[in-house]
Jmol script that loads the backbone (N, CA, C; Angstrom):
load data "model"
ATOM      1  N   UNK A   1      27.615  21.662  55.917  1.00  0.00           N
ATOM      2  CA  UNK A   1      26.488  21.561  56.822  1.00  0.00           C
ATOM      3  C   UNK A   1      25.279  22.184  56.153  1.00  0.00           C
ATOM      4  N   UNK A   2      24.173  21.922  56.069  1.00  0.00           N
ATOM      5  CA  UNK A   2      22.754  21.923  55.697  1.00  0.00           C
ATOM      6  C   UNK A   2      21.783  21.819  56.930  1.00  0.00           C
ATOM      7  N   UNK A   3      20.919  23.280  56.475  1.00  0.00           N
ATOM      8  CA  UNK A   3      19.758  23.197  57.638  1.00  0.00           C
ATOM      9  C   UNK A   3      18.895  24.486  56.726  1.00  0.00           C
ATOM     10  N   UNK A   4      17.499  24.455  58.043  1.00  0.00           N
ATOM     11  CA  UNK A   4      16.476  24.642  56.746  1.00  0.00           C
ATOM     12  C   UNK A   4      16.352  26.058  57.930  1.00  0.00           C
ATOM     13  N   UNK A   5      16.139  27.441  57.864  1.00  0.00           N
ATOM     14  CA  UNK A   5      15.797  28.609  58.663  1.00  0.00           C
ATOM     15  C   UNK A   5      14.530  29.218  58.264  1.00  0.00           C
ATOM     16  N   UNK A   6      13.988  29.619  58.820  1.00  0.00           N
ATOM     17  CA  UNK A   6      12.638  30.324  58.268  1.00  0.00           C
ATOM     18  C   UNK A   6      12.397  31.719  59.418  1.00  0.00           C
ATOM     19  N   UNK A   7      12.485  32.985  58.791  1.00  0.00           N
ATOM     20  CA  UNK A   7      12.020  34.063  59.951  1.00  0.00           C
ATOM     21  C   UNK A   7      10.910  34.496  59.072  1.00  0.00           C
ATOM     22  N   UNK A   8       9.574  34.506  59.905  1.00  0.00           N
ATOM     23  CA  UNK A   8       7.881  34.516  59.513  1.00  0.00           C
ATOM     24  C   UNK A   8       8.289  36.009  60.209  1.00  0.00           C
ATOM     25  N   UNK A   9       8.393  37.158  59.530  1.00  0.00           N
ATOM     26  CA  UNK A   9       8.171  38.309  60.260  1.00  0.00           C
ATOM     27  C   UNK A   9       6.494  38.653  59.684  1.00  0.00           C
ATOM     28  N   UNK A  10       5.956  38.845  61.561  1.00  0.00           N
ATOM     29  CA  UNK A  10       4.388  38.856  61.448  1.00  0.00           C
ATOM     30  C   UNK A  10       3.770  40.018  61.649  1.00  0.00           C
ATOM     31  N   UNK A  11       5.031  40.944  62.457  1.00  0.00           N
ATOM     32  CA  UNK A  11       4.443  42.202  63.126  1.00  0.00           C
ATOM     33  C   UNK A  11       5.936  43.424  62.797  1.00  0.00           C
ATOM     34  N   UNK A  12       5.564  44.608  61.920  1.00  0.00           N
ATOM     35  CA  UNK A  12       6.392  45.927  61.768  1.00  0.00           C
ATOM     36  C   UNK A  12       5.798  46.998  62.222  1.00  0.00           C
ATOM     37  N   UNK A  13       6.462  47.610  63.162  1.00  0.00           N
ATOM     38  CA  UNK A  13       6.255  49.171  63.386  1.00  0.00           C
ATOM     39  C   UNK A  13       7.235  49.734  62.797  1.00  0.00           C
ATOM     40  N   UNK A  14       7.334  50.803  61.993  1.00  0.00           N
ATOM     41  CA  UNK A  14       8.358  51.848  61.670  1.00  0.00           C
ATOM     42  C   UNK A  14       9.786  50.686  61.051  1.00  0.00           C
ATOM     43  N   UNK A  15      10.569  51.079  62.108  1.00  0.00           N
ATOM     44  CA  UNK A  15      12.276  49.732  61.413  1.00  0.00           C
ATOM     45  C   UNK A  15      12.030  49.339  62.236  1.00  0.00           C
ATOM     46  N   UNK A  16      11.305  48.482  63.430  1.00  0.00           N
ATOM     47  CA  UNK A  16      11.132  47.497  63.710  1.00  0.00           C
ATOM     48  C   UNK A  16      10.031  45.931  63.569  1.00  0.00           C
ATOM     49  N   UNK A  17      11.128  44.762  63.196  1.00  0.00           N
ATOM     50  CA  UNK A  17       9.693  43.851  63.273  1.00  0.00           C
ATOM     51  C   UNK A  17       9.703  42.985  63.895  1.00  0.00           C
ATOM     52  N   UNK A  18       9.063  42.051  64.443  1.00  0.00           N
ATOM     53  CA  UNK A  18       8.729  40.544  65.252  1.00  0.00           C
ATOM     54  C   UNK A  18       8.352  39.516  64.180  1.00  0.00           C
ATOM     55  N   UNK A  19       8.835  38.454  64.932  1.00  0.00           N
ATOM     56  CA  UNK A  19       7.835  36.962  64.592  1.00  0.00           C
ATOM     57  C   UNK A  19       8.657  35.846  64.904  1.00  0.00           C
ATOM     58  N   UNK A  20       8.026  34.952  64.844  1.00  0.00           N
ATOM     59  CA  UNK A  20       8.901  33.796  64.897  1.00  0.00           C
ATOM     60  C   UNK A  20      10.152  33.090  64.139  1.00  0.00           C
ATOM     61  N   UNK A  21      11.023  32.596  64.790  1.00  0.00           N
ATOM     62  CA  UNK A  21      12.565  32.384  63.976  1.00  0.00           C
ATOM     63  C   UNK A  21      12.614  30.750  64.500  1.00  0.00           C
ATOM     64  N   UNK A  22      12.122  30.119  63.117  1.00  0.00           N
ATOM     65  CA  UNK A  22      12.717  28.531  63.734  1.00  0.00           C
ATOM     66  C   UNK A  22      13.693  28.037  62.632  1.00  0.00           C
ATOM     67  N   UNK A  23      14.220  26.728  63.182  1.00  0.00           N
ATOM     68  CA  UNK A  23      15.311  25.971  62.524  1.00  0.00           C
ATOM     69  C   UNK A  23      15.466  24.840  62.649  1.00  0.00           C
ATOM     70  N   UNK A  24      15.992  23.547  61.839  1.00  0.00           N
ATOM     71  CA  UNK A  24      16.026  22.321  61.773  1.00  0.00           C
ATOM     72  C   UNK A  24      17.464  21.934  60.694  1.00  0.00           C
ATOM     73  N   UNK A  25      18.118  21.073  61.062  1.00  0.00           N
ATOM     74  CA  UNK A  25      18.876  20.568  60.551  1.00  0.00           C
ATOM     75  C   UNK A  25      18.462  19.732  59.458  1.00  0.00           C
ATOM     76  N   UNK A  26      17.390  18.618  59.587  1.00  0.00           N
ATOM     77  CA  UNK A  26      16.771  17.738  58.375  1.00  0.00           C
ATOM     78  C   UNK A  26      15.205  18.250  58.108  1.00  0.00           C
ATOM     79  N   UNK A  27      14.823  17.756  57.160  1.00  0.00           N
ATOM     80  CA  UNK A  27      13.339  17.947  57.066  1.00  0.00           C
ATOM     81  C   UNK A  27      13.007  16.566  58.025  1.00  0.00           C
ATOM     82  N   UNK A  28      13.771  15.612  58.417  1.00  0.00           N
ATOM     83  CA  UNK A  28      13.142  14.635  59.640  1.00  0.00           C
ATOM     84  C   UNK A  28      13.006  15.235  60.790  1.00  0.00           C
ATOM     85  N   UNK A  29      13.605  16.236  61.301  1.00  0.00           N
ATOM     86  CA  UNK A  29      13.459  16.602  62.679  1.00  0.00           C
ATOM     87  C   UNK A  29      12.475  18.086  62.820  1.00  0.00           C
ATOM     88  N   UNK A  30      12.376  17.948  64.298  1.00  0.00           N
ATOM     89  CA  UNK A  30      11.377  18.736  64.599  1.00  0.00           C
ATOM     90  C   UNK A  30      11.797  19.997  64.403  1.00  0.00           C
ATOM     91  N   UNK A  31      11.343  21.181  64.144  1.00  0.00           N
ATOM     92  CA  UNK A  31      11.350  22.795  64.839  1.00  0.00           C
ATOM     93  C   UNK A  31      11.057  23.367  65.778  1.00  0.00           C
ATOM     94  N   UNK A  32      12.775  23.526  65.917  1.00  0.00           N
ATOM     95  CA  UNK A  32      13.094  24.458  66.685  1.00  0.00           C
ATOM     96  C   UNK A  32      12.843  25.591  67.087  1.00  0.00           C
ATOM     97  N   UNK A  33      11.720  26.298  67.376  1.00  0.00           N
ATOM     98  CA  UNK A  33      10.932  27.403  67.726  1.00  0.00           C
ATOM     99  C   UNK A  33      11.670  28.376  68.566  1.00  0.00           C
ATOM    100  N   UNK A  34      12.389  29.935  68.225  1.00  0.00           N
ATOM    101  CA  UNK A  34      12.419  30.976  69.423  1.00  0.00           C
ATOM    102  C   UNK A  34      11.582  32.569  68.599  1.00  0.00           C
ATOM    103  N   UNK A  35      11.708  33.588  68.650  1.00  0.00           N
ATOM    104  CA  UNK A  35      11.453  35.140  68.727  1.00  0.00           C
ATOM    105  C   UNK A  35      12.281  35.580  68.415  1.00  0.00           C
ATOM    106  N   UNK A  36      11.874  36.270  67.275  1.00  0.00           N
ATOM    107  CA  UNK A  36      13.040  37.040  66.443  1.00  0.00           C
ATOM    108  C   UNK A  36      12.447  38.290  66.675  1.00  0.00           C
ATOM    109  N   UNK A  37      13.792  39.615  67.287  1.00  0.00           N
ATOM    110  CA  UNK A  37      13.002  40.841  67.079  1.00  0.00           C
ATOM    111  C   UNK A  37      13.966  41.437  66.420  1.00  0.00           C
ATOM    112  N   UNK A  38      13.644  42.266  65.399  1.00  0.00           N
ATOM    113  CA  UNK A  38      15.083  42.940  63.966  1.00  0.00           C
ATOM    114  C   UNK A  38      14.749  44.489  63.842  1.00  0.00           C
ATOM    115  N   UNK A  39      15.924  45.222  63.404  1.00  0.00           N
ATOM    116  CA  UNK A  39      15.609  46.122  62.935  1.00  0.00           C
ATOM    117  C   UNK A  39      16.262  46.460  62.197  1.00  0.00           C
ATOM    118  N   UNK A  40      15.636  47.466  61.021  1.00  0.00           N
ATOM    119  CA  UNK A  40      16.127  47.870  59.898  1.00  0.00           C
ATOM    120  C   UNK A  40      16.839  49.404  60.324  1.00  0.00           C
ATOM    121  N   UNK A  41      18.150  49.780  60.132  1.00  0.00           N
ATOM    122  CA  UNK A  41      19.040  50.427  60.189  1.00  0.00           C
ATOM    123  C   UNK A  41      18.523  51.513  59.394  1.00  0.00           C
ATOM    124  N   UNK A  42      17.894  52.998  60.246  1.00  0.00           N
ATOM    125  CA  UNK A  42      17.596  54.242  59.776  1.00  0.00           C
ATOM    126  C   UNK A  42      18.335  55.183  58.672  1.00  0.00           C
ATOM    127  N   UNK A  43      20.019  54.764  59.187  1.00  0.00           N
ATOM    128  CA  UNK A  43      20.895  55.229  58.481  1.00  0.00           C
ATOM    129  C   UNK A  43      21.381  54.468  56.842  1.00  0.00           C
ATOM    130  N   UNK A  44      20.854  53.057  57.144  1.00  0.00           N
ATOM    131  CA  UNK A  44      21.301  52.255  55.706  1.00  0.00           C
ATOM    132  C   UNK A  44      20.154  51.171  55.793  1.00  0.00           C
ATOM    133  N   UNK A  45      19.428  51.496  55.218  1.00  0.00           N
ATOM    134  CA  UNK A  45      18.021  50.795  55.229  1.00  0.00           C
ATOM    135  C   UNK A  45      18.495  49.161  54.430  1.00  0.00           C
ATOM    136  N   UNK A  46      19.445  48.952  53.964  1.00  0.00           N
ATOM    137  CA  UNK A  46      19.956  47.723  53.390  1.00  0.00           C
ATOM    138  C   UNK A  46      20.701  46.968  54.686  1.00  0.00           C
ATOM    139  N   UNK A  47      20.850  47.577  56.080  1.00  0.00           N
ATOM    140  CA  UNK A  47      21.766  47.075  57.350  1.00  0.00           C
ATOM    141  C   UNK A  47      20.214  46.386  58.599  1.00  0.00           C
ATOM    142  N   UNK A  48      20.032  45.236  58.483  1.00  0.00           N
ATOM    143  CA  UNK A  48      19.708  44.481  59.386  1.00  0.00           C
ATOM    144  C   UNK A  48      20.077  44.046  60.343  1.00  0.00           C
ATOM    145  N   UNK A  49      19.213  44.539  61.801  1.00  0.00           N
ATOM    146  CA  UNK A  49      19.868  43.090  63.226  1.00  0.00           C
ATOM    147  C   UNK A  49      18.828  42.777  63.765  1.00  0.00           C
ATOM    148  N   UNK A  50      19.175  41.578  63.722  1.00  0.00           N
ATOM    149  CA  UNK A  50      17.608  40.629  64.743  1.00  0.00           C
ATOM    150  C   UNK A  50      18.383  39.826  66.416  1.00  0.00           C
ATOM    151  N   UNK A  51      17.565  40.129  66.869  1.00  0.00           N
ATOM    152  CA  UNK A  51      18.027  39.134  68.079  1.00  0.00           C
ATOM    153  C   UNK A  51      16.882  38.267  68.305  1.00  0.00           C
ATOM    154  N   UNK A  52      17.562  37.057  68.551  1.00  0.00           N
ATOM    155  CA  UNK A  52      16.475  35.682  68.685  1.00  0.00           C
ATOM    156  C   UNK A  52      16.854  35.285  69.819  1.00  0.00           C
ATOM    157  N   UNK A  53      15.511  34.895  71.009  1.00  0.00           N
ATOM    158  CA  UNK A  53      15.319  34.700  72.265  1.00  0.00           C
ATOM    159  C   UNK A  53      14.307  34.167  72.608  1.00  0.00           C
ATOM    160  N   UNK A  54      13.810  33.107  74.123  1.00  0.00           N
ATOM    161  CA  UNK A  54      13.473  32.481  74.091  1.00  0.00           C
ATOM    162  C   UNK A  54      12.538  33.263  75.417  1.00  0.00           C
ATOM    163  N   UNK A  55      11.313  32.641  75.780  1.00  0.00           N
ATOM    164  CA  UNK A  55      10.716  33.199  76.467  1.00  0.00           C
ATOM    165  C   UNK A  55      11.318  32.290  77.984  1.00  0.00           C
ATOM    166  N   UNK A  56      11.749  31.527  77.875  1.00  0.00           N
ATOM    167  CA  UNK A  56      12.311  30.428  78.570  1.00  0.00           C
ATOM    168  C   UNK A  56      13.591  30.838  79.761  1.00  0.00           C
ATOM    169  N   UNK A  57      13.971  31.287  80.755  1.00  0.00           N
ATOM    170  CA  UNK A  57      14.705  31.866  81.434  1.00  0.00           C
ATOM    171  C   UNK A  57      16.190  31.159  81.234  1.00  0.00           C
ATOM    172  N   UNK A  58      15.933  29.923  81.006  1.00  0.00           N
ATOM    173  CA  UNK A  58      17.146  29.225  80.812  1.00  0.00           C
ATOM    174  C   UNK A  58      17.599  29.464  79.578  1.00  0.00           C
ATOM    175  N   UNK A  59      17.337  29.801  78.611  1.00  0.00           N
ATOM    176  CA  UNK A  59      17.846  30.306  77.186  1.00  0.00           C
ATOM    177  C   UNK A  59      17.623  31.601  76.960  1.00  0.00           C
ATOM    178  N   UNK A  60      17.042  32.658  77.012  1.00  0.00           N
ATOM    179  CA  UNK A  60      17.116  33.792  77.359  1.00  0.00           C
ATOM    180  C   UNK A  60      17.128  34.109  75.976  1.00  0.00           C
ATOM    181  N   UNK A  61      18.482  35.404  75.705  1.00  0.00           N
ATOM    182  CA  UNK A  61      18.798  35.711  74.204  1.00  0.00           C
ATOM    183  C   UNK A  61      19.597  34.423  73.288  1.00  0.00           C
ATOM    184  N   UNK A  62      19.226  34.180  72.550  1.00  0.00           N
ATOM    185  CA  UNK A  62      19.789  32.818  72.081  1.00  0.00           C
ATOM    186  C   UNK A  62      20.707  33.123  70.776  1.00  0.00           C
ATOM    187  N   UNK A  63      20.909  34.048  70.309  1.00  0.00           N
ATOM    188  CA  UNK A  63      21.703  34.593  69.120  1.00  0.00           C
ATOM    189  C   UNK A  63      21.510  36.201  68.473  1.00  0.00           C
ATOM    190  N   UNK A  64      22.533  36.001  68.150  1.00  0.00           N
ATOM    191  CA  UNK A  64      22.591  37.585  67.338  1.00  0.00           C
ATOM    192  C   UNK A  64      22.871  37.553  65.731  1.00  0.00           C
ATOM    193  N   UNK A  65      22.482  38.089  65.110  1.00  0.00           N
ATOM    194  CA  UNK A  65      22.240  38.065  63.737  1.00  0.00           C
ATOM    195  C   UNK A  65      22.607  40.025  62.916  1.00  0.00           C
ATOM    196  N   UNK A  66      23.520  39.513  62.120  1.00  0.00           N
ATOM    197  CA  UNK A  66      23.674  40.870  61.280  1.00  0.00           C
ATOM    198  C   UNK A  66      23.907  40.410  59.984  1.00  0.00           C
ATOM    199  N   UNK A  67      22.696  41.313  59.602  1.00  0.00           N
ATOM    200  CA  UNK A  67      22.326  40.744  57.894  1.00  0.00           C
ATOM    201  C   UNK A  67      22.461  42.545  57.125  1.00  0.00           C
ATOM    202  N   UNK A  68      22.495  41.789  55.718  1.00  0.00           N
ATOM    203  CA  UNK A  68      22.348  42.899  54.460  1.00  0.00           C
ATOM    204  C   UNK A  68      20.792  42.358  53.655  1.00  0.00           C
ATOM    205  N   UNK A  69      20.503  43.092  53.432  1.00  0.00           N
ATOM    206  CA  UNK A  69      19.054  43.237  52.414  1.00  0.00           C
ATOM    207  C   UNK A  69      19.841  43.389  50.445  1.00  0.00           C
ATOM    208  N   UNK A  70      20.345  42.608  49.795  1.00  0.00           N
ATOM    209  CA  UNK A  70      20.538  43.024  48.568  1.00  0.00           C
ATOM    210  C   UNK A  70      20.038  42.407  47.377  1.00  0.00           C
ATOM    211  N   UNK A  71      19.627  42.395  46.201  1.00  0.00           N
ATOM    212  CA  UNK A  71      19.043  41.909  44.908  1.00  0.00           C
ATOM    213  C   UNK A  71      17.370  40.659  45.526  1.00  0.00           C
ATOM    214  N   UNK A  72      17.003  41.380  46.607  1.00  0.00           N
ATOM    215  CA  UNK A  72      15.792  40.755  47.315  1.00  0.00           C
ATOM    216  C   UNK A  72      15.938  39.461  47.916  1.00  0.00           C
ATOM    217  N   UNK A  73      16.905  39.517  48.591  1.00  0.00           N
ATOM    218  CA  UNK A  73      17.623  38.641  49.484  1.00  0.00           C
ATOM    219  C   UNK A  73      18.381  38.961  50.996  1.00  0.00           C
ATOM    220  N   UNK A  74      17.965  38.170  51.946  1.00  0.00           N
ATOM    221  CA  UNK A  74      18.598  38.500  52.710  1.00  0.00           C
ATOM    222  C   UNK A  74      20.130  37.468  53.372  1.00  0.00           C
ATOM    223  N   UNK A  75      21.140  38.710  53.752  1.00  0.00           N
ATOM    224  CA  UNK A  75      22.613  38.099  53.635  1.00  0.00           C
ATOM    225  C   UNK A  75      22.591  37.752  55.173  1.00  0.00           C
ATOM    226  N   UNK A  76      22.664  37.016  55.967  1.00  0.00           N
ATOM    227  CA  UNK A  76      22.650  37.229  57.757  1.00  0.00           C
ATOM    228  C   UNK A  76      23.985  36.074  58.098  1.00  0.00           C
ATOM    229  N   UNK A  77      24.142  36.679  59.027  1.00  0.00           N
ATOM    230  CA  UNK A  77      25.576  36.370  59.771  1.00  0.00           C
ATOM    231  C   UNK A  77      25.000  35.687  61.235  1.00  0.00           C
ATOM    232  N   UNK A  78      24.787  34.742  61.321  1.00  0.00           N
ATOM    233  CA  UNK A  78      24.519  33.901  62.505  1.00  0.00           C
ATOM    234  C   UNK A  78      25.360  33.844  63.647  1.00  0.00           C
ATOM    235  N   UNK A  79      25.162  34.375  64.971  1.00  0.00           N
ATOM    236  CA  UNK A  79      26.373  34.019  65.689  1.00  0.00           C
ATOM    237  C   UNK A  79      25.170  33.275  67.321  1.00  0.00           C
ATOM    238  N   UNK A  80      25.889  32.482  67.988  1.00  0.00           N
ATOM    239  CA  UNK A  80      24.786  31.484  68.869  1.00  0.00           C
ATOM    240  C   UNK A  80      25.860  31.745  69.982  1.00  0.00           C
ATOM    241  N   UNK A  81      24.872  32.940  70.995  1.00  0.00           N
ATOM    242  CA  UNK A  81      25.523  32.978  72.004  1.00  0.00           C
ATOM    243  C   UNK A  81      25.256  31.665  73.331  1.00  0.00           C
ATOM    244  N   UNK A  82      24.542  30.501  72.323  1.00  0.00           N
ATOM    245  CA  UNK A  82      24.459  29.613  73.641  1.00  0.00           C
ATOM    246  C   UNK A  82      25.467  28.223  73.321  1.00  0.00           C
ATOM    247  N   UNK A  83      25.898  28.447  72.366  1.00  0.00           N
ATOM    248  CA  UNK A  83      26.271  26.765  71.633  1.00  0.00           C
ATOM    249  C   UNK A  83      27.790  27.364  70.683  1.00  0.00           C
ATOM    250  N   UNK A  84      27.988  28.315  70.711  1.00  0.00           N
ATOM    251  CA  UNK A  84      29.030  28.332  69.566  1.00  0.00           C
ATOM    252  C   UNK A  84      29.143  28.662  68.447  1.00  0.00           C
ATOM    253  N   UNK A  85      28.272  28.332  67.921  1.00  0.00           N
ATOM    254  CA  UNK A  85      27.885  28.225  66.361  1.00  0.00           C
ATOM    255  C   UNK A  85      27.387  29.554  65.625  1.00  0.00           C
ATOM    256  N   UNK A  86      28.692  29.449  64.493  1.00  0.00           N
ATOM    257  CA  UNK A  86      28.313  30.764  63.461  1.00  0.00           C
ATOM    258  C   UNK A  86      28.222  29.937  62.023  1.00  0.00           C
ATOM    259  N   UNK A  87      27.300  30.699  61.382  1.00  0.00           N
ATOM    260  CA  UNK A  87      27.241  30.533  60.017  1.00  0.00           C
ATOM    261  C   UNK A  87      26.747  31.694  59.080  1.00  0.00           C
ATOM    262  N   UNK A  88      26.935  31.612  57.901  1.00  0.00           N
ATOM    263  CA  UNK A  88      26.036  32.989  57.404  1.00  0.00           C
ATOM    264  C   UNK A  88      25.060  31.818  56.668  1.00  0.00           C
ATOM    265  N   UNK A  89      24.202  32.651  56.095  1.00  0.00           N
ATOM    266  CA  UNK A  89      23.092  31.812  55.222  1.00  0.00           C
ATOM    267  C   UNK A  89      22.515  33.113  54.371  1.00  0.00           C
ATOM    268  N   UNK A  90      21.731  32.546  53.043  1.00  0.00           N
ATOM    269  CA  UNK A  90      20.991  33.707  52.104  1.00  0.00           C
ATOM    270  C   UNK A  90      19.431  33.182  52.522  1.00  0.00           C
ATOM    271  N   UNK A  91      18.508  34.106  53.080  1.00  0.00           N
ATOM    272  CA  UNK A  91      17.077  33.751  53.360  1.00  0.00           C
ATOM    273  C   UNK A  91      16.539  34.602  51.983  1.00  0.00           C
ATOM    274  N   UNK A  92      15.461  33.499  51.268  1.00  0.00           N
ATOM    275  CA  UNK A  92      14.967  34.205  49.988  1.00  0.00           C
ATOM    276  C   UNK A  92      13.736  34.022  50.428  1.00  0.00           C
ATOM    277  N   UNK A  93      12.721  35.177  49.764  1.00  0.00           N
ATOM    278  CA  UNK A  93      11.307  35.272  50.177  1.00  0.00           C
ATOM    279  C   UNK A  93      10.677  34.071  49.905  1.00  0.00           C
ATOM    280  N   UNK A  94       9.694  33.654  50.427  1.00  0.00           N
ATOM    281  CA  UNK A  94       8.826  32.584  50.011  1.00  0.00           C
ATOM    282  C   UNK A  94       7.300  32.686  50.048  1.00  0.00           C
ATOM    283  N   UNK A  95       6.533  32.969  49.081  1.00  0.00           N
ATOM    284  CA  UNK A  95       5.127  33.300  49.230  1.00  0.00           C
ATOM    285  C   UNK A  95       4.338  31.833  49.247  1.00  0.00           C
ATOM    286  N   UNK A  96       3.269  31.619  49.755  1.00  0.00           N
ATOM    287  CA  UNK A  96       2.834  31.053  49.828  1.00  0.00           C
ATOM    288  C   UNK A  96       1.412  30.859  49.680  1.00  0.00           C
TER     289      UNK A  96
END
end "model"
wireframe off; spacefill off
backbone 0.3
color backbone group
């Protein structure tokens, strides 16, 4: 399975950050838009969790995510508390 993830973190205070978390299966289809809010683990600054949620009452928290930070990459563990669906994936920086 192949799909494309992108988390735009836009806003950090301290170990916490925001921004938007979308996703698409093809580059034909649309994005999937929710709110990613993460934080970086005080005790192991390499231990990430984001929760992605929807402002939408009917979707609410839409997944949980536990990632590693290593060789400037991030490792995340996908789990979809609305649909089932786990995957891990490697998110690499992308400047633009």
């Amino acid at each position: 399975n192949s799909a494309e993830w992108v988390l735009d973190i836009q806003k950090q205070k301290d170990n916490v950050f925001w921004g938007p978390s979308k996703w698409r299966s093809s580059a034909a289809q649309d994005w999937r838009m929710l709110d990613a809010t993460g934080t970086i683990s005080l005790d192991d600054p390499t231990r990430i969790s984001i929760v992605e949620s929807s402002a939408n009452p009917e979707i609410g928290v839409n997944a949980l995510i536990d990632a590693r930070y290593e060789d400037g990459k991030i490792y995340a563990d996908f789990r979809s508390l609305r649909r089932g669906t786990t995957y891990s994936t490697v998110l690499e920086r992308q400047v633009n």
